[in-house]
TORKOL-4160 file (C-alpha; in steps of 0.2 Angstrom, whole numbers, padded with zeros to 4 digits, m for minus):
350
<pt num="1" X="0024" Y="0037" Z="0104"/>
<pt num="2" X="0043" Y="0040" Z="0103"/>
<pt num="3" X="0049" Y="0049" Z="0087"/>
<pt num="4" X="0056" Y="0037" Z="0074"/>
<pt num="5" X="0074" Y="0034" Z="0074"/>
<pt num="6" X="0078" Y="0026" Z="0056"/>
<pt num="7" X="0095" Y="0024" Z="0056"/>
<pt num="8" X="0102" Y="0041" Z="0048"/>
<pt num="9" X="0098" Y="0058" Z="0046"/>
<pt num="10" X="0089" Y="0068" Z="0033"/>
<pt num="11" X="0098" Y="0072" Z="0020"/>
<pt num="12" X="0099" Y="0085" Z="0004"/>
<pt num="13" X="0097" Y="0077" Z="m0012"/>
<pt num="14" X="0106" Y="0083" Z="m0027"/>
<pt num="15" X="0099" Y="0077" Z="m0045"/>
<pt num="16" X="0112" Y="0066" Z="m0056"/>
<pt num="17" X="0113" Y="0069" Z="m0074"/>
<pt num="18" X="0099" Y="0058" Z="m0083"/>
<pt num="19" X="0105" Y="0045" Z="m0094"/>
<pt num="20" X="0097" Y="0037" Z="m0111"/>
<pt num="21" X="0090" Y="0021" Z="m0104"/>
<pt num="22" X="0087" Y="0012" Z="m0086"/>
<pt num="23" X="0086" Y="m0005" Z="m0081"/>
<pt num="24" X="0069" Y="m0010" Z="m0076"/>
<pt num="25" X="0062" Y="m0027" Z="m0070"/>
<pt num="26" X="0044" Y="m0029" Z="m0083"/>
<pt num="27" X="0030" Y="m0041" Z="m0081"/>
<pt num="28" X="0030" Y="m0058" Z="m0091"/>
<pt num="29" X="0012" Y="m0063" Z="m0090"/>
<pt num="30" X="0014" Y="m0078" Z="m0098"/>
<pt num="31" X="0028" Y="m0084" Z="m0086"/>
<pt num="32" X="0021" Y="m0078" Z="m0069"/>
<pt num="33" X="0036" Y="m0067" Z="m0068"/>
<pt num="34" X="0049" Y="m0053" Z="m0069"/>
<pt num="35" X="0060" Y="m0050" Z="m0083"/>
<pt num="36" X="0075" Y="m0038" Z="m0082"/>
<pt num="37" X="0076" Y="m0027" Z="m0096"/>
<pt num="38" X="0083" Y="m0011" Z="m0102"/>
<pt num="39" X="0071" Y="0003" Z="m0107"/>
<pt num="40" X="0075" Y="0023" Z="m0111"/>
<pt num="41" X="0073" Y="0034" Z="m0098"/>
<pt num="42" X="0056" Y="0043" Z="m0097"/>
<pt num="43" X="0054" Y="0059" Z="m0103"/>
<pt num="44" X="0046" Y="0075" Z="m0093"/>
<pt num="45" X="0030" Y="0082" Z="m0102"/>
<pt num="46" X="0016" Y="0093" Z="m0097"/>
<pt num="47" X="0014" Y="0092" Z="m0078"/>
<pt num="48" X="0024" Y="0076" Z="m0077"/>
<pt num="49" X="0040" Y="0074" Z="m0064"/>
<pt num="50" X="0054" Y="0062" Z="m0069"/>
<pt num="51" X="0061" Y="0055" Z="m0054"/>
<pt num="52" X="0075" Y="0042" Z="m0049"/>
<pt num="53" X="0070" Y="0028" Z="m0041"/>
<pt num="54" X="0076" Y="0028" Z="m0023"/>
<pt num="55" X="0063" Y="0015" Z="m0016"/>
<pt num="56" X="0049" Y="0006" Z="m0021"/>
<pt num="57" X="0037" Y="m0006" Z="m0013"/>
<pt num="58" X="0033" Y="m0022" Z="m0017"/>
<pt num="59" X="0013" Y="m0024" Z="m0012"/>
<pt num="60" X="0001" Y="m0036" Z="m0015"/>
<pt num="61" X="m0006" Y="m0028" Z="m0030"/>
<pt num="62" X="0011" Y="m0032" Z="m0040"/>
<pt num="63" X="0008" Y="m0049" Z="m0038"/>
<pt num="64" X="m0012" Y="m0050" Z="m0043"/>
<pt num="65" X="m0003" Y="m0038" Z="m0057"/>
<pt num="66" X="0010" Y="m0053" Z="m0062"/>
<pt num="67" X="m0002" Y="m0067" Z="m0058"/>
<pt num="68" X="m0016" Y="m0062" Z="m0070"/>
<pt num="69" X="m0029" Y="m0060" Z="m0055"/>
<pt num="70" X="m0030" Y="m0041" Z="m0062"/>
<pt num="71" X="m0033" Y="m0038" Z="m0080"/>
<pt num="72" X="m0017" Y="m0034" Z="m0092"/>
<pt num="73" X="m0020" Y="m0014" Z="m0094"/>
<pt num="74" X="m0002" Y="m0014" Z="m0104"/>
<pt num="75" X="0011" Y="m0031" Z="m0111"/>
<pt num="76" X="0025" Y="m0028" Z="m0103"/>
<pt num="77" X="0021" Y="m0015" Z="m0090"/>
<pt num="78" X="0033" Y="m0011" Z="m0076"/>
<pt num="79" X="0026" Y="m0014" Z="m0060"/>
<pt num="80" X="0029" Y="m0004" Z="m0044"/>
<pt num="81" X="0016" Y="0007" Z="m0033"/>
<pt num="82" X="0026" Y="0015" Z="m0017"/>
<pt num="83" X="0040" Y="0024" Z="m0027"/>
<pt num="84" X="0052" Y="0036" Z="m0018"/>
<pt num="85" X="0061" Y="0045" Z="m0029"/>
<pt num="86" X="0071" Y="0060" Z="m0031"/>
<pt num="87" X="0066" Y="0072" Z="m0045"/>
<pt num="88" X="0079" Y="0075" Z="m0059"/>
<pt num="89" X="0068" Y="0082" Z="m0074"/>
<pt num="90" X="0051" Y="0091" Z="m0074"/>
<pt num="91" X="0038" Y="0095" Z="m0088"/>
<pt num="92" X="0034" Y="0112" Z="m0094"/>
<pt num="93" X="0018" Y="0115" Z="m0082"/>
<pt num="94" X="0027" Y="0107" Z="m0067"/>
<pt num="95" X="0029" Y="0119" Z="m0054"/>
<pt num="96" X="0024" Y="0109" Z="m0036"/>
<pt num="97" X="0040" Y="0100" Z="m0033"/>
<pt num="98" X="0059" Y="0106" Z="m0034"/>
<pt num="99" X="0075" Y="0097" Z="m0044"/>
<pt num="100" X="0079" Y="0088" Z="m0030"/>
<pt num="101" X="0065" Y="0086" Z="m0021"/>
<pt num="102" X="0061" Y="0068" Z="m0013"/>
<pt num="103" X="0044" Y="0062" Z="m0018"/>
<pt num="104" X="0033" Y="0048" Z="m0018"/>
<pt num="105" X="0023" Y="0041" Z="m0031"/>
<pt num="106" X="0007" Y="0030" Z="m0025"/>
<pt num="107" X="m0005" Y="0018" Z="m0034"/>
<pt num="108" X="m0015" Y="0032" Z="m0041"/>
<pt num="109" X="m0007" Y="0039" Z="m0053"/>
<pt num="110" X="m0021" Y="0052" Z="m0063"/>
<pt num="111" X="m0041" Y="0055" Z="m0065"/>
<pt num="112" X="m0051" Y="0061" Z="m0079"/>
<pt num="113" X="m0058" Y="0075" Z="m0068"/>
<pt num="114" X="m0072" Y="0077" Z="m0078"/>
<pt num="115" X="m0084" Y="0060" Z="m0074"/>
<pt num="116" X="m0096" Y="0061" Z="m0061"/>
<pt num="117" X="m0085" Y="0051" Z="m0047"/>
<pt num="118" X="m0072" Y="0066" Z="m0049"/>
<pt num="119" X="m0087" Y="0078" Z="m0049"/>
<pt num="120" X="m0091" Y="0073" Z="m0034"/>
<pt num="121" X="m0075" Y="0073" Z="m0027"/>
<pt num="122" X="m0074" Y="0053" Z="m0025"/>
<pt num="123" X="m0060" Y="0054" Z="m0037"/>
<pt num="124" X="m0052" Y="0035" Z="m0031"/>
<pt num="125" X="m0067" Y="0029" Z="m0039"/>
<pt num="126" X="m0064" Y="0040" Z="m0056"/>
<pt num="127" X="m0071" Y="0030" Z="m0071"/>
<pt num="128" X="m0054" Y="0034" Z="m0080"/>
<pt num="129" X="m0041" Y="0032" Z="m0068"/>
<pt num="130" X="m0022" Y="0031" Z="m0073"/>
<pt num="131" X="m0013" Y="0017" Z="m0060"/>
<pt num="132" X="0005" Y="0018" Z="m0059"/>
<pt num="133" X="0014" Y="0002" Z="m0061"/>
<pt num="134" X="m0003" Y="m0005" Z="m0072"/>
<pt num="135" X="m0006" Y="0009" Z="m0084"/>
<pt num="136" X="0011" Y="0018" Z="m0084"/>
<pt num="137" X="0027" Y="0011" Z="m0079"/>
<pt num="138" X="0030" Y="0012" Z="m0062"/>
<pt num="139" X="0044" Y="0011" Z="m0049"/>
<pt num="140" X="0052" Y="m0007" Z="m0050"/>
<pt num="141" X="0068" Y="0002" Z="m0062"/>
<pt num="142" X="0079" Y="0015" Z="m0060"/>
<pt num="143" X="0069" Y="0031" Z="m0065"/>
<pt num="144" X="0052" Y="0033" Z="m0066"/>
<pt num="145" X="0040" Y="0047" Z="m0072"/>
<pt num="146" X="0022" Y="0054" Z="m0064"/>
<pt num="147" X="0010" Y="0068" Z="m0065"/>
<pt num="148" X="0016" Y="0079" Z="m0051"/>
<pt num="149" X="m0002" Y="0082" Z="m0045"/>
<pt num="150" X="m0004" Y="0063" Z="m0037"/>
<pt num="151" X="0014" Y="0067" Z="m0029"/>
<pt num="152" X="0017" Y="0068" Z="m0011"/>
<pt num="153" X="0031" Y="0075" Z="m0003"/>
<pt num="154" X="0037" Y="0063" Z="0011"/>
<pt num="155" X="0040" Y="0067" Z="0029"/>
<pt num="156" X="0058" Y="0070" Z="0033"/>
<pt num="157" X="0059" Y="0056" Z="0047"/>
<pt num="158" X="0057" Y="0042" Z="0037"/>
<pt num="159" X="0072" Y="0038" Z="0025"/>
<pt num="160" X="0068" Y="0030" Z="0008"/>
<pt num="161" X="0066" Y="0013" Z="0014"/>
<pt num="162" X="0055" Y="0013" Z="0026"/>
<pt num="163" X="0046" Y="0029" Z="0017"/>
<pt num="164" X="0043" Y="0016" Z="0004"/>
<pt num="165" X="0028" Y="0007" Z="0011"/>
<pt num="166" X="0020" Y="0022" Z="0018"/>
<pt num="167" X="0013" Y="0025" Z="m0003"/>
<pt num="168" X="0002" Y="0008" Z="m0002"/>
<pt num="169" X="0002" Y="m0003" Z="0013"/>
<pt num="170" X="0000" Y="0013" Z="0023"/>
<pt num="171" X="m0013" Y="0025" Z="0013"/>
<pt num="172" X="m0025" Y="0009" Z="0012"/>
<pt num="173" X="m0022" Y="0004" Z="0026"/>
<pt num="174" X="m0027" Y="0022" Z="0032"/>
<pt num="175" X="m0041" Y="0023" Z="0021"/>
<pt num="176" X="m0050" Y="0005" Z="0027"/>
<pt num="177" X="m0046" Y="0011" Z="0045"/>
<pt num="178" X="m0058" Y="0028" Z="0043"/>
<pt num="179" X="m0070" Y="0018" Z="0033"/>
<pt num="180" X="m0071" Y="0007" Z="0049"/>
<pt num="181" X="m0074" Y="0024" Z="0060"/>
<pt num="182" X="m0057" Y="0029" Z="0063"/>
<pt num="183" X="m0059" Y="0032" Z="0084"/>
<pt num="184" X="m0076" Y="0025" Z="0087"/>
<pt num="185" X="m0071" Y="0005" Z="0085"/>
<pt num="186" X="m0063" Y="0001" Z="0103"/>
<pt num="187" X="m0058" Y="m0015" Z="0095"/>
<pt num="188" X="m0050" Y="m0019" Z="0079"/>
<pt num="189" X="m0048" Y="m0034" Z="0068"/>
<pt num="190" X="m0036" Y="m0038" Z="0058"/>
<pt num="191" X="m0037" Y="m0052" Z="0045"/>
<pt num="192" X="m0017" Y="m0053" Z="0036"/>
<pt num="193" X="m0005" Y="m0046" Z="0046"/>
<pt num="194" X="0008" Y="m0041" Z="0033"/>
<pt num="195" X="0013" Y="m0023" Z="0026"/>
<pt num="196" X="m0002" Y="m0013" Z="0026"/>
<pt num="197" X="m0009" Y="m0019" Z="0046"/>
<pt num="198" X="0006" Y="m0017" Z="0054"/>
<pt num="199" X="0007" Y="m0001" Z="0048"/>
<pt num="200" X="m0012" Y="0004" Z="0053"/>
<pt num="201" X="m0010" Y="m0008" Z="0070"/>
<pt num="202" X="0002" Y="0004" Z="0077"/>
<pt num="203" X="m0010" Y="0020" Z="0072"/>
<pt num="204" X="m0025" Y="0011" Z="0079"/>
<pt num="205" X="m0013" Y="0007" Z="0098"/>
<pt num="206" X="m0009" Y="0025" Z="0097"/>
<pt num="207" X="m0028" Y="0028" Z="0096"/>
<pt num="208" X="m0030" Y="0019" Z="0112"/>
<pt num="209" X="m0041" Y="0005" Z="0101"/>
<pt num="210" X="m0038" Y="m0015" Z="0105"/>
<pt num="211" X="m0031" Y="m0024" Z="0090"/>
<pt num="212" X="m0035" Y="m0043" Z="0086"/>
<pt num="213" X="m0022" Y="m0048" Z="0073"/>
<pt num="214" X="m0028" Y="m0062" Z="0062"/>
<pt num="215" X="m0013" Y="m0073" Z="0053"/>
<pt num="216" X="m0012" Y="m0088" Z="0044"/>
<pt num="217" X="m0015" Y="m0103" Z="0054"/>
<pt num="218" X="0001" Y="m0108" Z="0062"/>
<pt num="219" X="0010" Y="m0092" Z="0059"/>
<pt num="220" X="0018" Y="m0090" Z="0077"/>
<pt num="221" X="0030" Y="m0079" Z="0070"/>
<pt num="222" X="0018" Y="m0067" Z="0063"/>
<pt num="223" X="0007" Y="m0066" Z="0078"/>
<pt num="224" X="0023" Y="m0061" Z="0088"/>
<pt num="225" X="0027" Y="m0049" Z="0077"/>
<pt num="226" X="0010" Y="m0042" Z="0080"/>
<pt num="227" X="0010" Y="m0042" Z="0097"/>
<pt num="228" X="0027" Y="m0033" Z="0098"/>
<pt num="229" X="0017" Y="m0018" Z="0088"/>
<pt num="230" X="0006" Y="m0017" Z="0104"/>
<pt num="231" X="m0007" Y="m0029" Z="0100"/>
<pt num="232" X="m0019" Y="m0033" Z="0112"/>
<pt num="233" X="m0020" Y="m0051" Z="0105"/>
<pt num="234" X="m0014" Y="m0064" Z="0091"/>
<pt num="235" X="m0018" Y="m0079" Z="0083"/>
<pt num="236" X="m0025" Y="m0091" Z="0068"/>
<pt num="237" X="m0037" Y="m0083" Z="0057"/>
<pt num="238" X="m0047" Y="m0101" Z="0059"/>
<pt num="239" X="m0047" Y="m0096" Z="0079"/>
<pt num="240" X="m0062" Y="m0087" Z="0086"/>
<pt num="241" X="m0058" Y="m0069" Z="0093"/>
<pt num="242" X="m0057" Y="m0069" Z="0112"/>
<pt num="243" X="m0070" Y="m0055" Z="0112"/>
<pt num="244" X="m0084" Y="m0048" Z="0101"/>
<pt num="245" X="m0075" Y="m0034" Z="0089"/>
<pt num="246" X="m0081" Y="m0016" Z="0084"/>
<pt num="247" X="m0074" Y="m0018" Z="0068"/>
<pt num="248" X="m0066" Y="m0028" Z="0056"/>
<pt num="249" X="m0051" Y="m0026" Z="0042"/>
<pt num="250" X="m0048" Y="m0039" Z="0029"/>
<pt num="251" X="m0031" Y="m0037" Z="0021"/>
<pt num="252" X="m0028" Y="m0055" Z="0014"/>
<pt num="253" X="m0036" Y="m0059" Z="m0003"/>
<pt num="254" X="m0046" Y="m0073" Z="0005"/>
<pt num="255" X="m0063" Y="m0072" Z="0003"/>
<pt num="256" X="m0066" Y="m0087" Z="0015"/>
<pt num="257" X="m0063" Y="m0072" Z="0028"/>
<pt num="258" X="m0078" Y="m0062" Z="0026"/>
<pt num="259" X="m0090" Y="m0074" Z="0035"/>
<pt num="260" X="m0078" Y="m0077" Z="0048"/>
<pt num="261" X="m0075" Y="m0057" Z="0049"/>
<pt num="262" X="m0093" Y="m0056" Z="0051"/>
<pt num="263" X="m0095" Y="m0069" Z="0063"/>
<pt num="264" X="m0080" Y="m0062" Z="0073"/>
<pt num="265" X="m0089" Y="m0043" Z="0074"/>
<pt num="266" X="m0103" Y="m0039" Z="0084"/>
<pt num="267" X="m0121" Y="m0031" Z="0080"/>
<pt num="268" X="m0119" Y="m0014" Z="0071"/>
<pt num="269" X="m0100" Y="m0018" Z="0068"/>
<pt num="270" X="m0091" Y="m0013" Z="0051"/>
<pt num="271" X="m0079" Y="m0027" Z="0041"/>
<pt num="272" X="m0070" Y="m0018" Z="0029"/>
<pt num="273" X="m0060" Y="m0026" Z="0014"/>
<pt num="274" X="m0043" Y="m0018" Z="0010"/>
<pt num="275" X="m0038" Y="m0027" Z="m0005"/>
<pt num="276" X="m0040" Y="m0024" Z="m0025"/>
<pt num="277" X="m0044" Y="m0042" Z="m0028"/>
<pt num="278" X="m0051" Y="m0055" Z="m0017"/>
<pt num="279" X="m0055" Y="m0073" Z="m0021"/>
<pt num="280" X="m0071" Y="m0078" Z="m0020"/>
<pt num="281" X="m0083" Y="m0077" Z="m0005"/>
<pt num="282" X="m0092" Y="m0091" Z="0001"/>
<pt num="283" X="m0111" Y="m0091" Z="0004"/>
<pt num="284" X="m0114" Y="m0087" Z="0022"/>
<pt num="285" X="m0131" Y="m0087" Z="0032"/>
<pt num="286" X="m0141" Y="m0070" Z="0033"/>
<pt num="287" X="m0137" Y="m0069" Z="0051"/>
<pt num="288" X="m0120" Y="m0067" Z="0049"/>
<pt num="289" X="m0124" Y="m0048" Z="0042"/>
<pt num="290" X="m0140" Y="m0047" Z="0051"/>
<pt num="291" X="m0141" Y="m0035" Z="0064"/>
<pt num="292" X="m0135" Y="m0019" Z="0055"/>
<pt num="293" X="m0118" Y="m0026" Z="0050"/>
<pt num="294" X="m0110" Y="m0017" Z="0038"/>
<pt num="295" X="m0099" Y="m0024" Z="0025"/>
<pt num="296" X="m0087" Y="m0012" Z="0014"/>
<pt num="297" X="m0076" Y="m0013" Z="0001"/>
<pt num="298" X="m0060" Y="0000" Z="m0004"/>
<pt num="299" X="m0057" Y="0006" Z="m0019"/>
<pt num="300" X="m0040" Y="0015" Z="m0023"/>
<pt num="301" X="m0036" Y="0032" Z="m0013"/>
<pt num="302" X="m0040" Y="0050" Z="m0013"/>
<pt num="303" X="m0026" Y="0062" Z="m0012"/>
<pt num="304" X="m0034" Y="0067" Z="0001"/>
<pt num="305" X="m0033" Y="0053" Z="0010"/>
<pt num="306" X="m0014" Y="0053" Z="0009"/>
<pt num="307" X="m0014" Y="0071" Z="0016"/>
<pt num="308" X="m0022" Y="0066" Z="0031"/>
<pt num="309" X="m0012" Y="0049" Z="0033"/>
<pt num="310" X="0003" Y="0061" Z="0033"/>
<pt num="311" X="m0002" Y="0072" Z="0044"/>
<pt num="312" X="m0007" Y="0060" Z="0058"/>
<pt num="313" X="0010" Y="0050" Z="0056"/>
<pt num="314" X="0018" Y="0068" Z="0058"/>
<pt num="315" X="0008" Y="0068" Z="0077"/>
<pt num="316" X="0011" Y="0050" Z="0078"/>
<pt num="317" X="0025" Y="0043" Z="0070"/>
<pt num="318" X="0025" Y="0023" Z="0063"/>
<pt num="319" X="0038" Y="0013" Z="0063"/>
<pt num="320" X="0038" Y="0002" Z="0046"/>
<pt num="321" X="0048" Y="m0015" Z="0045"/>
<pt num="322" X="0055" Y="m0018" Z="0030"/>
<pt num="323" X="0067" Y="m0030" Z="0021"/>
<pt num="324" X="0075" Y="m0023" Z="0008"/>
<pt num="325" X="0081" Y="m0034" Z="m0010"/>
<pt num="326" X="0091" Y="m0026" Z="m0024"/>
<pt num="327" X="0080" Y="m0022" Z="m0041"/>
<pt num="328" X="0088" Y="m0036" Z="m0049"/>
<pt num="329" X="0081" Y="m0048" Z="m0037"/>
<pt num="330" X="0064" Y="m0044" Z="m0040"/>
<pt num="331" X="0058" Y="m0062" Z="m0040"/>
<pt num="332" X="0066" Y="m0067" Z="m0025"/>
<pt num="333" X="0054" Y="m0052" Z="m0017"/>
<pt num="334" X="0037" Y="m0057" Z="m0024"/>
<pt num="335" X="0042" Y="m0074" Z="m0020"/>
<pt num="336" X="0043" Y="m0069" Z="0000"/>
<pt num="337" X="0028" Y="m0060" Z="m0003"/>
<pt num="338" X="0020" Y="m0074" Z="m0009"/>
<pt num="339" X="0027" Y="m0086" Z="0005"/>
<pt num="340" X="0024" Y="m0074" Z="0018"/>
<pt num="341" X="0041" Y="m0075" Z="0024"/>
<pt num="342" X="0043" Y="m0055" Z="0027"/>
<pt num="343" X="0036" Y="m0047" Z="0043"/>
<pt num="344" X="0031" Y="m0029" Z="0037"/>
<pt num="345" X="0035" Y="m0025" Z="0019"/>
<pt num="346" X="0048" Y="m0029" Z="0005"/>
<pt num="347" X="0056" Y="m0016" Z="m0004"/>
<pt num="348" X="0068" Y="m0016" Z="m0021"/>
<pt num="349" X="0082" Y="m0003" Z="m0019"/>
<pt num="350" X="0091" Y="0001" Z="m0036"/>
């Protein structure tokens, strides 16, 4: 695959002068919604890293966040996931990262390192995770903080935009692909062709693997937009794939599409399901999952799983498609998400 163009060169960050407060956009639970606020700056303790917000995702997660389909962790929390950022202030014990240095900050935000998930180095599933943009304020504001340890650095290529969706849509996406057998599936399904499988459609082309996209019924758009990334075939997630599939990725929060994933994927296939929340899944006949089927769920990340992701898109580059909003215009953002009017990923730029 050709290297990535973007649409400007790397750049050297320089670190402005941190102010008092920051505008952020915070979640009204009672209204479904985004309120703009103003909040003080964060401040840079232990092995934290305060970063200015150059970027940041909107995911599907935010909205489950907004909706009330996750739990509240904190009123008033500010929302955001896939954080590019430039660091301006770092803790005592922060040493990783320069003043100055680009970042990015993902959903995982801290583990206790001391249950047995994190004993057994399975730390996604830690019993007392710290989740940015649901336990601690995340990137939907001008300045964020994080603990430097659940940092990435970000590859040069991409610039903060399209870096953006790499943090979320692009480490699960990753993840639910190597649960499915990275290499060994020759064809891949894709149920919900949004952020995270166009990221992982082009990965999967590169590994010489057929892709099946899976859209909305009547989304023509969509499947276009999925065969333009080099998939093999397109259409309504109410059609029936053309050929038996290897293995199946669900990234829509619709449980309806576990059967019909199932059904679609042949004996001793996977189906994976990418999302943090699903709704619920309908009672399907034995012989759907007879037959060795396997059916996964994913759960968070590891940070080794975003070493890895960036080291393959170092060998063979993405290219992420992104529409970008100001951070003021929040709701209009979610709002596209909700509608499925963006092909690839939305992203607030302060």
């Amino acid at each position: 695959m050709p290297e990535i163009h973007t649409g400007h060169k790397p750049f050297a960050y320089h670190a402005p002068m941190l102010t008092t407060s920051m505008f952020s956009m915070t979640v009204d639970s009672v209204g479904h919604k985004l309120l703009g606020t103003f909040k003080p700056v964060p401040q840079a303790t232990d092995r934290d890293v305060v970063v200015r917000v150059l970027a940041c995702g909107v995911c599907r997660t935010d909205l489950h966040i907004l909706d009330g389909d996750l739990p509240p962790h904190r009123a008033g929390v500010v929302p955001g996931h896939e954080v590019v950022g430039q660091i301006v202030a770092r803790g005592a014990q922060a040493t990783r990262f320069a003043i100055g240095q680009r970042v990015g900050i993902p959903w995982l935000g801290g583990t206790c390192g001391g249950c047995a998930f994190c004993a057994m180095k399975r730390e996604n599933l830690c019993d007392y995770p710290v989740f940015t943009g649901y336990d601690r304020d995340g990137g939907f504001a001008e300045y964020a903080a994080a603990d430097e340890r659940f940092c990435f650095a970000l590859p040069e290529r991409y610039d903060d935009c399209h870096a953006a969706p790499l943090l979320c849509a692009g480490l699960i996406g990753f993840r639910a692909w190597r649960l499915a057998g990275e290499s060994a599936p020759r064809r891949l399904g894709l149920y919900g062709f949004g952020a995270a499988a166009h990221i992982i459609c082009q990965i999967a082309v590169s590994q010489s693997q057929e892709v099946y996209a899976f859209t909305q019924k009547g989304d023509l758009a969509g499947q276009r937009f999925a065969r333009s990334l080099g998939a093999a075939w397109a259409g309504g997630s109410d059609e029936a794939a053309p050929l038996p599939l290897d293995a199946a990725l669900i990234f829509a929060p619709v449980g309806a599409l576990v059967p019909a994933a199932l059904a679609a994927t042949r004996k001793g296939g996977t189906v994976v399901c990418a999302g943090i929340h699903m709704s619920t899944i309908p009672a399907f006949e034995y012989r759907l999952l007879w037959g060795e089927r396997v059916l996964k769920s994913v759960a968070n990340l590891t940070r080794e799983d975003g070493d890895a992701f960036f080291r393959l898109i170092d060998d063979f580059p993405v290219q992420t498609h992104v529409q970008a909003f100001a951070l003021q215009d929040a709701n209009a953002a979610v709002q596209a998400l909700r509608d499925s009017t963006v092909n690839g990923a939305a992203v607030l730029v302060p």
